[in-house]
N, C-alpha and C positions, 0 to 999 in steps of 0.2 A: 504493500500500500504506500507505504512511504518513499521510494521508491516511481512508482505509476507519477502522484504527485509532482514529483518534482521533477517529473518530463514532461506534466500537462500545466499543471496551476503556474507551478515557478515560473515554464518558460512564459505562459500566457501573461503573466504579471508582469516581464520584462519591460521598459519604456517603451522600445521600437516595437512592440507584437499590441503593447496593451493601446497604446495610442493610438495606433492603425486599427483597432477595433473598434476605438470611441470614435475616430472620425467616420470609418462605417458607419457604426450606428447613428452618426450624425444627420448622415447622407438619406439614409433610409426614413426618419424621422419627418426630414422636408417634405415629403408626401402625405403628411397626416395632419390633424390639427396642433399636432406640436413642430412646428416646422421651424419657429420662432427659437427653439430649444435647439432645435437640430441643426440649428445655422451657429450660435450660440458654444455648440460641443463639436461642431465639424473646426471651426476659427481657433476653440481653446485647443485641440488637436493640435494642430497644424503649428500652432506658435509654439507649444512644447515639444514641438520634435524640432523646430530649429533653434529653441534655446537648449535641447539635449547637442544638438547637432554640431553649434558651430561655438559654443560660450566655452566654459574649461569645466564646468561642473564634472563632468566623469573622470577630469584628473583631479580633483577637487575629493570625489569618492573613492578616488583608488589610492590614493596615497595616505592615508593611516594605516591600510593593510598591508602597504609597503615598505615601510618603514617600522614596521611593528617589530621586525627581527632584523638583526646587524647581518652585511655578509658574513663566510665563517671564517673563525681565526685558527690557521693552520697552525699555530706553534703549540698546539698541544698537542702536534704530533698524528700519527697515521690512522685513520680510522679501522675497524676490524671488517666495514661492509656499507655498503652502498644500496642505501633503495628509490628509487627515481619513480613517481608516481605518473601514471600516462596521461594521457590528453593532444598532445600532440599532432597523432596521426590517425587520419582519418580511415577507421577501420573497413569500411564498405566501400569508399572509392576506393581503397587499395585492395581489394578482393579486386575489383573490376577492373583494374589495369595492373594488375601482379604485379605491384611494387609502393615500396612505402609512399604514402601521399601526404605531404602536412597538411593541417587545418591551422595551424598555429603553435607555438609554443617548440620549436625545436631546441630550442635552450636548452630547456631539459635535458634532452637528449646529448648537446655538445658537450654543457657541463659536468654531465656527469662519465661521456668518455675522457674528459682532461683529468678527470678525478681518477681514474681506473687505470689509467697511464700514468699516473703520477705516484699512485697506491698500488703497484703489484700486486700486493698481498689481499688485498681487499674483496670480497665477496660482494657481486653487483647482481640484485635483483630487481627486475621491469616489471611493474604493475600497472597493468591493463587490460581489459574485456574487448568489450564493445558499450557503450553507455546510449545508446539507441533505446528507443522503449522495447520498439519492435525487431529483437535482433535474434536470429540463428547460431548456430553453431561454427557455419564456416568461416566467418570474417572477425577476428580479433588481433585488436592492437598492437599486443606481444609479439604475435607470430610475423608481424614485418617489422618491429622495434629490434629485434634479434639481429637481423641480415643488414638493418645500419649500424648497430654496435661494430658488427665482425668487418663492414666496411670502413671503421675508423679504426680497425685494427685490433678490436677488443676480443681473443681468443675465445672461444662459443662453449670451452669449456668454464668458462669464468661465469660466464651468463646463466641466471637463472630468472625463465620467465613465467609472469604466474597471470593467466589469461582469462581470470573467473570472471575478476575482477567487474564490479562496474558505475562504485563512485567511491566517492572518498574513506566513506568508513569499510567500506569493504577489500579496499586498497590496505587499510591499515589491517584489516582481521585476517585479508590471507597472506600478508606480507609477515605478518610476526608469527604466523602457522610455519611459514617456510621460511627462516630466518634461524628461528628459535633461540633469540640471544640469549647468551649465557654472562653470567654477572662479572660486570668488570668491561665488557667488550662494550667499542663503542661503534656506531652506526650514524651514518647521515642519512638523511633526506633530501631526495631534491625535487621540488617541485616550482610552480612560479611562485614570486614573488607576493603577489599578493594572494594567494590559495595557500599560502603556510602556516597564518595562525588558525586557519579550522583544520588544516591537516594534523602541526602539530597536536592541537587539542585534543584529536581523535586519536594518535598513536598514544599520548598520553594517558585517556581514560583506560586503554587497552591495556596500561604495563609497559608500552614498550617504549622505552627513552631512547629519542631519535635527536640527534644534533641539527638543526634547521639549518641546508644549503639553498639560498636562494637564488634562483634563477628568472629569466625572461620579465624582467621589470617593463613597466608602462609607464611609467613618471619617471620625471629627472629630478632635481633638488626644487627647494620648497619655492623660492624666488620664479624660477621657470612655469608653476602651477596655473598663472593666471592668463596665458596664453591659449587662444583662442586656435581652433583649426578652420584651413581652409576648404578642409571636405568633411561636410555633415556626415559622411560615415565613421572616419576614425570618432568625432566628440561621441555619436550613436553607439560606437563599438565599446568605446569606454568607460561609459552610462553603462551599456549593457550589463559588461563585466562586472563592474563594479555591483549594479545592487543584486545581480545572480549571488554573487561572492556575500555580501552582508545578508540576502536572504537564506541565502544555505548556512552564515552560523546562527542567526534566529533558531533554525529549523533544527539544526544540530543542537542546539544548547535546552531547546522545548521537549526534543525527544531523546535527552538523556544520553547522547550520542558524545558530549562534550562536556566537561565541567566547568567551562566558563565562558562567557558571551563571545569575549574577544579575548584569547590566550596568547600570550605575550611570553619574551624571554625569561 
């Protein structure tokens, strides 16, 4: 249930989906005796998708959750493993053209082969499904995150992919099934930047003390924030992101998924 949710409600709630429903139903209104309404909520539409669109508001929203955790500080020396949570590639276009496809976020991805290159000894485990509502068997994330590790040279014997997966908390429940840190050993995470304090939160509640490596940032320093874009889809994208991200730790923190709203260092 939880789950279904938050591939239906969450994303319908987004700015760009939920806006474009009110200006619909704006549009449809003007044929009726509420027409006066519907001109009304078609106009309030339209002007909140171009102050989502082109104002700084969605760097405005993304930057407390990027800033929540410091990059990591290497001098405490080599971690004992590596878990890189997916998102990145697009599991069903790369069924269709057999071969990895990004949707976003390959940071992940790079940073944590510099880490694996860096860390020999390190044990690297990829956590990804398919996060589709409606998805099969055949097309998971892992199963082409693999074949870009091995082509940045990251030995396949190193790699452990765990492809159940298919959001966050369940990133976290099968990642420490197959992990099984033992006391003393230390372990990063890497994920984006602004998806690591509900991630941390979630390996947290689970037990498993994960070092935050942050990757694929969307904001620059604080002074930069007030700058505006020149295409309504990056401010849109941003927005987007951003309250997906604060609605999923609401959602995480209401369902006991997390022990605190916004988990912090």
């Amino acid at each position: 249930m939880f789950f279904a949710l938050s591939k239906t409600l969450g994303v319908l709630l987004l700015p760009t989906n939920f806006l474009i429903v009110l200006a619909a139903l704006g549009i449809a209104l003007l044929v009726t005796r509420f027409a006066a309404r519907g001109r009304a909520l078609g106009t309030a539409s339209i002007l909140l998708l171009a102050l989502f669109g082109f104002s700084s508001l969605g760097n405005l929203l993304l930057y407390p959750l990027e800033a929540r955790f410091p990059p990591w500080d290497a001098a405490r020396g080599a971690p004992d493993g590596i878990v890189v949570l997916g998102g990145p590639i697009n599991p069903d276009l790369s069924a269709e053209r057999s071969t990895a496809v990004f949707s976003g976020g390959a940071d992940r991805l790079i940073a944590a082969a510099a880490l694996a290159h860096r860390y020999p000894n390190a044990r690297l485990i990829y956590s990804g499904g398919n996060a589709n509502l409606l998805a099969g068997d055949a097309s998971k994330e892992a199963d082409y995150a693999a074949a870009v590790f091995e082509s940045l040279g990251i030995a396949k014997q190193r790699l452990t992919m765990e492809r159940r997966s298919r959001n966050t908390s369940e990133n976290a429940e099968f990642s420490k099934a197959i992990a099984a840190p033992k006391a003393g050993e230390r372990w990063l995470l890497v994920t984006s930047a602004y998806h690591m304090p509900r991630a941390i939160g979630v390996f947290r509640k689970l037990g498993f003390a994960v070092e935050p490596y942050p990757a694929d940032w969307r904001t620059g320093s604080a002074p930069g924030l007030l700058s505006s874009s020149a295409f309504a889809s990056d401010g849109l994208g941003n927005a987007d992101t951003a309250i997906r991200e604060w609605m999923g730790l609401v959602a995480y923190r209401i369902s006991g998924k997390t022990s605190e709203l916004l988990p912090g260092p």
